[in-house]
Backbone as CSV, one residue per row, in Angstrom:
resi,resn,N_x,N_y,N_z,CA_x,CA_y,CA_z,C_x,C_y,C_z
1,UNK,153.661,114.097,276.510,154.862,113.823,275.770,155.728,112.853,276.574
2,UNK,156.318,112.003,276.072,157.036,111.023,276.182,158.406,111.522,277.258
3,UNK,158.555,110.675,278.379,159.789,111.927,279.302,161.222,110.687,278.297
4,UNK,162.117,110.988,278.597,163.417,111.053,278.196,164.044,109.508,279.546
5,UNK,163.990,108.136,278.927,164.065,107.242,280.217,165.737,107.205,280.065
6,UNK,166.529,107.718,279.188,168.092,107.624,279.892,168.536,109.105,280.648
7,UNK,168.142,109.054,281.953,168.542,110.069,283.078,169.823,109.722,283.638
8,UNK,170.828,110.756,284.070,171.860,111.039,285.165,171.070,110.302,286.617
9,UNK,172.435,109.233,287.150,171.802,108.608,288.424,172.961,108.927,288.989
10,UNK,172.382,108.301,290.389,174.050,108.784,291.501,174.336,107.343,291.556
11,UNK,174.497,106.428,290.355,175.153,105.275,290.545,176.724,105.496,290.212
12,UNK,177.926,104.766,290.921,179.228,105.447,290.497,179.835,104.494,289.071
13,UNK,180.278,105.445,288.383,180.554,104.850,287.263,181.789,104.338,287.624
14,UNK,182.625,104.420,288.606,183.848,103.298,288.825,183.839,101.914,289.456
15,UNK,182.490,101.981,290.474,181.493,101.130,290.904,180.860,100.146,289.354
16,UNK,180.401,100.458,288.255,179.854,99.934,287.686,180.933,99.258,286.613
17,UNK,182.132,99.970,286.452,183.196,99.383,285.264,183.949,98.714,286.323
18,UNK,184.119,98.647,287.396,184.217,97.206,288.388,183.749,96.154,288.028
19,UNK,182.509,96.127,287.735,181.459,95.331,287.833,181.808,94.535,286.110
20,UNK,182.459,95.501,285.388,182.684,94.593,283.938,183.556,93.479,284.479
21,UNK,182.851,92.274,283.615,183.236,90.686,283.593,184.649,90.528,282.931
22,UNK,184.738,91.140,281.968,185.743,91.143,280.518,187.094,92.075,280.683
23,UNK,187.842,91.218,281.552,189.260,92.100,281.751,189.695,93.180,281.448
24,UNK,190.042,92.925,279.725,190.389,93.991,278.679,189.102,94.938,278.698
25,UNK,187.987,94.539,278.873,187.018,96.132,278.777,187.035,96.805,279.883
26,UNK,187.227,96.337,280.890,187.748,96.852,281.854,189.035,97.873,282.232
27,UNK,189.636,97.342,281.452,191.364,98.234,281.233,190.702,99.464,280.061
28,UNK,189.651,99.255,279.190,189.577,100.019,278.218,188.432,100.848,278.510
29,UNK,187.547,100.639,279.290,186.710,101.568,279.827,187.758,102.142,280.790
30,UNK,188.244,102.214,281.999,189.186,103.121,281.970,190.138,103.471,281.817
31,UNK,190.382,103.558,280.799,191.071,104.413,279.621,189.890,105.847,278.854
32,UNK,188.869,104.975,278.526,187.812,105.745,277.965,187.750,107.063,278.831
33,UNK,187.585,106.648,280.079,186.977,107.592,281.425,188.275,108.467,281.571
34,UNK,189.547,108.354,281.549,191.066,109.192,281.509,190.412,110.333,279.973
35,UNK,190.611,109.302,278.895,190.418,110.286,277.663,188.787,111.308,277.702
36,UNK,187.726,110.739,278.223,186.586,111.578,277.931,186.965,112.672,279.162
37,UNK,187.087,112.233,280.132,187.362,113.398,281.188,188.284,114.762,280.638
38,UNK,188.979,113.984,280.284,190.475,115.266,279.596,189.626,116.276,278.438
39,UNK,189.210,115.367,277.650,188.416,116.055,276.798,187.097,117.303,276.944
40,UNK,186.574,116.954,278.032,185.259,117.468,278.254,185.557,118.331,279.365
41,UNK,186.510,117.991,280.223,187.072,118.911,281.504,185.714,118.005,282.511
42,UNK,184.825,117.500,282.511,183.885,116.415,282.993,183.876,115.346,283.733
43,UNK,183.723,115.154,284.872,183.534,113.596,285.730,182.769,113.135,285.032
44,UNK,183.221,111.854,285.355,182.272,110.878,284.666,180.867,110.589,285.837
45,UNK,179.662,110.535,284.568,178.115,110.228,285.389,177.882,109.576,285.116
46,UNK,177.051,108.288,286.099,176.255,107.317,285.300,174.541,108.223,284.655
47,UNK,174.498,107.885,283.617,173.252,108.087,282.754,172.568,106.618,282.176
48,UNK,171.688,106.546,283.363,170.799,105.226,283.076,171.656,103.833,283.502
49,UNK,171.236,103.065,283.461,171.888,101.691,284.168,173.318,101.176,283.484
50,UNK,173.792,101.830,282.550,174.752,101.220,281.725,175.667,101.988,281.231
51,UNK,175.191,103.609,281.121,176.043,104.760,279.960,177.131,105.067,281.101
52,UNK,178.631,105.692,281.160,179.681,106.286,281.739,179.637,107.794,280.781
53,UNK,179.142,109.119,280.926,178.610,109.902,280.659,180.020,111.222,281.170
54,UNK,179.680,112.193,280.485,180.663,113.243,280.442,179.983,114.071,280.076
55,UNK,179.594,115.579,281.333,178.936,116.786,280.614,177.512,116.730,280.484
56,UNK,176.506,117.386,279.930,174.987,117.233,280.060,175.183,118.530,278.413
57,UNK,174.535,117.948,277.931,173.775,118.121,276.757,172.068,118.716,276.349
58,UNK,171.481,119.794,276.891,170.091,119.900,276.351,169.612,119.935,275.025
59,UNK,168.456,119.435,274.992,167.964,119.393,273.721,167.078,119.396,273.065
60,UNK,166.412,120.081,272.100,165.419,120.399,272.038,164.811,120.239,270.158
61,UNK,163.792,119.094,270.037,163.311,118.646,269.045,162.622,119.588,268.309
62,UNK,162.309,119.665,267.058,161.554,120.213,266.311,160.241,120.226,266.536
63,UNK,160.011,118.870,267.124,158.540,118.859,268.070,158.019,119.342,269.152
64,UNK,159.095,119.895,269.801,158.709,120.615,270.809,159.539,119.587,271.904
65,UNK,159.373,118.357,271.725,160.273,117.216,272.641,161.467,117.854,273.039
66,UNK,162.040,117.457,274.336,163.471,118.330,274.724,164.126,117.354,276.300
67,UNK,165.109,117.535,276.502,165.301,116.878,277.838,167.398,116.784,277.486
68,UNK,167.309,116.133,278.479,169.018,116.394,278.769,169.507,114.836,278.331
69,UNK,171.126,114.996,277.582,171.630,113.978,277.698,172.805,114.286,278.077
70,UNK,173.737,113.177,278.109,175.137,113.167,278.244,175.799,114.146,276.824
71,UNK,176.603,114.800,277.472,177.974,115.188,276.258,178.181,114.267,274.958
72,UNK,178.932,113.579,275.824,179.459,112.238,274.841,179.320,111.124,276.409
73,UNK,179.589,109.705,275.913,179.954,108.764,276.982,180.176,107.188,276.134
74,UNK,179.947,106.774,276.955,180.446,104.892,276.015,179.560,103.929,277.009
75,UNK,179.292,103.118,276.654,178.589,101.944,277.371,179.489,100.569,276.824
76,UNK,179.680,100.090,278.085,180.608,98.545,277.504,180.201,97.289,277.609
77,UNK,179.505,97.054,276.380,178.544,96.183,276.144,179.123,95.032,275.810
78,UNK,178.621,93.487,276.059,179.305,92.821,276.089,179.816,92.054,274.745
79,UNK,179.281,92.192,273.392,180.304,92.029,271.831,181.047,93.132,271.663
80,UNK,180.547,94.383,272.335,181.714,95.547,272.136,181.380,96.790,273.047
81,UNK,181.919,97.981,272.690,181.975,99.178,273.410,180.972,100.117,272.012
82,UNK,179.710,100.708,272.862,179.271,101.903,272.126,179.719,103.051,272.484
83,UNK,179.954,104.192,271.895,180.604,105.469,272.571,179.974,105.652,271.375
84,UNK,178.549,107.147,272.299,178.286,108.108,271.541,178.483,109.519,270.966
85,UNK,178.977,109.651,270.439,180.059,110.742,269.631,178.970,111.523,268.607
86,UNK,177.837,111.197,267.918,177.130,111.982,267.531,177.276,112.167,266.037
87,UNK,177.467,113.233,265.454,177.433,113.473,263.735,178.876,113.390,263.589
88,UNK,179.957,113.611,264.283,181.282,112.840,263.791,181.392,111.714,262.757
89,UNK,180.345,111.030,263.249,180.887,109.860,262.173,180.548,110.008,260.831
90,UNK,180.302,111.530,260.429,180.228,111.336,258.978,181.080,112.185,258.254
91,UNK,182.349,112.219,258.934,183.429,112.782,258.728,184.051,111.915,258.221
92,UNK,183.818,111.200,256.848,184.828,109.829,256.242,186.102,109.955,256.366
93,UNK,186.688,111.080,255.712,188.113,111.207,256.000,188.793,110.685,256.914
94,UNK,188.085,111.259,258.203,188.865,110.532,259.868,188.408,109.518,260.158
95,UNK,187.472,109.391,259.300,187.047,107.496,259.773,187.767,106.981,259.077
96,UNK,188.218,106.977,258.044,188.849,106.278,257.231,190.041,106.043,257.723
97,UNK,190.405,106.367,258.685,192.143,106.405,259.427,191.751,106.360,261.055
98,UNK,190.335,105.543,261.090,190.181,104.976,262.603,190.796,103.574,262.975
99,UNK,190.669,102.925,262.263,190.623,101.705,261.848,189.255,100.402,262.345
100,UNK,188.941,99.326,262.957,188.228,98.095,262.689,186.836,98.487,263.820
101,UNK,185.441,99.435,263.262,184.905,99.954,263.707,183.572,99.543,262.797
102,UNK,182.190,100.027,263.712,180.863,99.964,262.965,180.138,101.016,263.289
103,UNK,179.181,101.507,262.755,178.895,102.454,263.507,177.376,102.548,263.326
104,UNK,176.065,103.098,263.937,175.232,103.398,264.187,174.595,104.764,264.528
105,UNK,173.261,105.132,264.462,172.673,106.307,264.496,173.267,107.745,265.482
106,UNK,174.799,107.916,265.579,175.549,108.775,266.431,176.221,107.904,267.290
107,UNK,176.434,106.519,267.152,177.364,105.521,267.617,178.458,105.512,266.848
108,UNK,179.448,105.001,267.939,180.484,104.199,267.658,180.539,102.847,268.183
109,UNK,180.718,101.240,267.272,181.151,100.378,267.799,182.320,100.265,267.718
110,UNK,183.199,99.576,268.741,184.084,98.989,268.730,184.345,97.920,269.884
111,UNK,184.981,97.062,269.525,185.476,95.758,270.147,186.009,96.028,271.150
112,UNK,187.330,96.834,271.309,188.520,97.096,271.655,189.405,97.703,271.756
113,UNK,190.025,98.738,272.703,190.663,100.144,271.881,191.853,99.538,271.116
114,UNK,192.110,98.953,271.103,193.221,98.498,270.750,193.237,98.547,268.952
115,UNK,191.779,98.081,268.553,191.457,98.009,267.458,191.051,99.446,266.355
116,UNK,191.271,100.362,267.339,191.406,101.666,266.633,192.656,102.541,266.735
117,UNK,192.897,104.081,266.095,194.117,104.419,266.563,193.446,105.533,267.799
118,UNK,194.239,105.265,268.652,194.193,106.239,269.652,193.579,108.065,269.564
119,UNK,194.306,108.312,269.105,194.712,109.781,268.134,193.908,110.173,267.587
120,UNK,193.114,109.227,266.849,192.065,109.111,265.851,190.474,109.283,266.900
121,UNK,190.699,108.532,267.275,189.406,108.717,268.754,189.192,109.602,269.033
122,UNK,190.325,109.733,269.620,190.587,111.609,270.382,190.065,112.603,269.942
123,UNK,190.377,112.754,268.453,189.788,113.931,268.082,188.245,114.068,267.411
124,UNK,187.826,112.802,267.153,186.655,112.386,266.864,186.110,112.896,268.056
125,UNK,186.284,112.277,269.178,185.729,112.988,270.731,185.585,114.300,270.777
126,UNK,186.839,114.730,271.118,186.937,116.390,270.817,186.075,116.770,270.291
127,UNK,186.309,116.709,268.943,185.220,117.430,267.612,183.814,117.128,267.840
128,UNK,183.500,116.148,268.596,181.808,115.963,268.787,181.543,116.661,270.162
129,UNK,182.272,116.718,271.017,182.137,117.721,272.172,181.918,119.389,271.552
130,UNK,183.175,119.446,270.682,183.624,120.574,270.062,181.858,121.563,269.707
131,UNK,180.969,120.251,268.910,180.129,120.631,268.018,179.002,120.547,268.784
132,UNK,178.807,119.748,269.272,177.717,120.064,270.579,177.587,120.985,271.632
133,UNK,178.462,121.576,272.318,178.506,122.412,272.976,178.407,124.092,272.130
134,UNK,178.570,123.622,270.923,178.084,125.225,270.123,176.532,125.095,269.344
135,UNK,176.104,123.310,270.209,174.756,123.765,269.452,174.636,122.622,267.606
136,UNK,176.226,121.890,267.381,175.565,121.184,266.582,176.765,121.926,265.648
């Protein structure tokens, strides 16, 4: 069976959002790392060469497949920021009052925090921590 290639490394995730080129993602990854920490009670981990990670997640497929991920975390990619948040996003209601966002298979894109409401994040976060840690 196939092992799981995004692992927890001892690379430092303040070391690596240094390393962002892009000013403003820089100011907004930490920000991210203030809000996911608060949320999760969690230091931030690097998970794989790119993720800023909060918490460990097991998991276990219908196939028998299983292995660990992050809680939640964000990667700050360079057209935007992914932050994976999970089945939240099919909560239209609160998306609908995120504001200028895309989203993908338990992603969030966004540009910019700036381009969402704060508040709105937050509890999207929360609530996907909320629901994962009971299992979904």
């Amino acid at each position: 069976m196939a092992e799981n290639k995004t692992k927890k490394t001892t690379q430092s995730p303040a070391a690596f959002i240094a390393k962002v080129t892009n000013e403003q993602q820089r100011k907004d990854a930490k920000e991210l790392v203030a809000m996911m920490r608060e949320i999760t009670g969690e230091p931030p981990k690097m998970w794989g060469p790119s993720i800023v990670g909060f918490g460990t997640l097991h998991y276990v497929y219908e196939s028998g497949r299983e292995g660990d991920i992050c809680l939640t975390g964000f990667s700050p990619r360079k057209p935007n920021f992914v932050l994976y948040i999970g089945e939240t996003l099919h909560d239209e209601e609160t998306m609908a009052k995120l504001g200028k966002f895309k989203t993908g298979k338990g992603c969030l894109y966004i540009k910019r925090l700036d381009d969402v409401d704060r508040g709105v994040l937050r509890n999207l976060i929360a609530k996907a921590v909320k629901e994962a840690r009971k299992g979904g």
